[in-house]
C-alpha positions in Angstrom: -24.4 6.5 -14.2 -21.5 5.2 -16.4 -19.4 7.8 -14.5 -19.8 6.3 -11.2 -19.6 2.8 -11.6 -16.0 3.8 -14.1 -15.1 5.5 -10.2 -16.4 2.6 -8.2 -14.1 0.4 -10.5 -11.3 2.5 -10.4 -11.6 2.4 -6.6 -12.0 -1.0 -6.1 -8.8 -1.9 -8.3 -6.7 0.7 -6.8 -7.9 -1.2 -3.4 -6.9 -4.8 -4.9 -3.3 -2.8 -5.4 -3.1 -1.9 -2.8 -3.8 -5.0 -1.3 -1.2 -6.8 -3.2 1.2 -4.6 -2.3 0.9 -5.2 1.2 1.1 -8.9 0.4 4.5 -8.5 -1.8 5.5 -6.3 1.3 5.0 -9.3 3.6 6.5 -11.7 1.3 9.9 -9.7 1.5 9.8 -9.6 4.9 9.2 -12.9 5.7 11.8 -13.9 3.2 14.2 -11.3 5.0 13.4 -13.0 8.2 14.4 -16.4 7.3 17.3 -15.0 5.6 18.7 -13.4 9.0 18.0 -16.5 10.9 19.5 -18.8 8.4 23.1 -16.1 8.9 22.6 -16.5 12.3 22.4 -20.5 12.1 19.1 -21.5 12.9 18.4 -25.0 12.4 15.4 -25.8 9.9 12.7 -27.1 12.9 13.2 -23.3 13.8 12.4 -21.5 10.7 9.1 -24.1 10.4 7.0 -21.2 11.6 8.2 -19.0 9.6 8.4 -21.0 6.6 4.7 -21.8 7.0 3.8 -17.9 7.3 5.6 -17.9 3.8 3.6 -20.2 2.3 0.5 -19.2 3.5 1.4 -15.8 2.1 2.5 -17.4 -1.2 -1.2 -18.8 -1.3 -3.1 -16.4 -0.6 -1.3 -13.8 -2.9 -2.0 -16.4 -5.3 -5.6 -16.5 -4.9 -5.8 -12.5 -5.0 -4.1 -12.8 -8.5 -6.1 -15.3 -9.7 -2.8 -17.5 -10.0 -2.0 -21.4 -9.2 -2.4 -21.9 -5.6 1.2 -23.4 -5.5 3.7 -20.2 -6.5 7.5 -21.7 -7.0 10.1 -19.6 -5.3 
């Protein structure tokens, strides 16, 4: 019995990894995508979108973590 709830933990925090991951992932890319348009001279009212993507990211990666809800950048 031991044996299988060690595997269903081990599963389940390989899964929360993994799920981070793709949250770090999406950080970067946002980031890289403001970046760009920032080099390409986009004005801050267009980047607002964007910008709000990021910080909805930065929250929830921050309530996956178990972090503050406001991450600094």
């Amino acid at each position: 019995m031991a044996a299988v709830a060690q595997a269903l933990a081990a599963q389940t925090r390989r899964e929360h990894q993994e799920y981070v991951a793709a949250l770090l992932d999406r950080l970067e890319e946002l980031r890289r995508r403001i970046r760009v348009r920032q080099a390409h001279g986009v004005r801050s009212a267009g980047l607002r979108d964007l910008k709000a993507d990021l910080r909805a990211a930065r929250e929830e990666l921050a309530a996956a973590v178990g972090g503050p809800a406001a991450i600094q950048a």
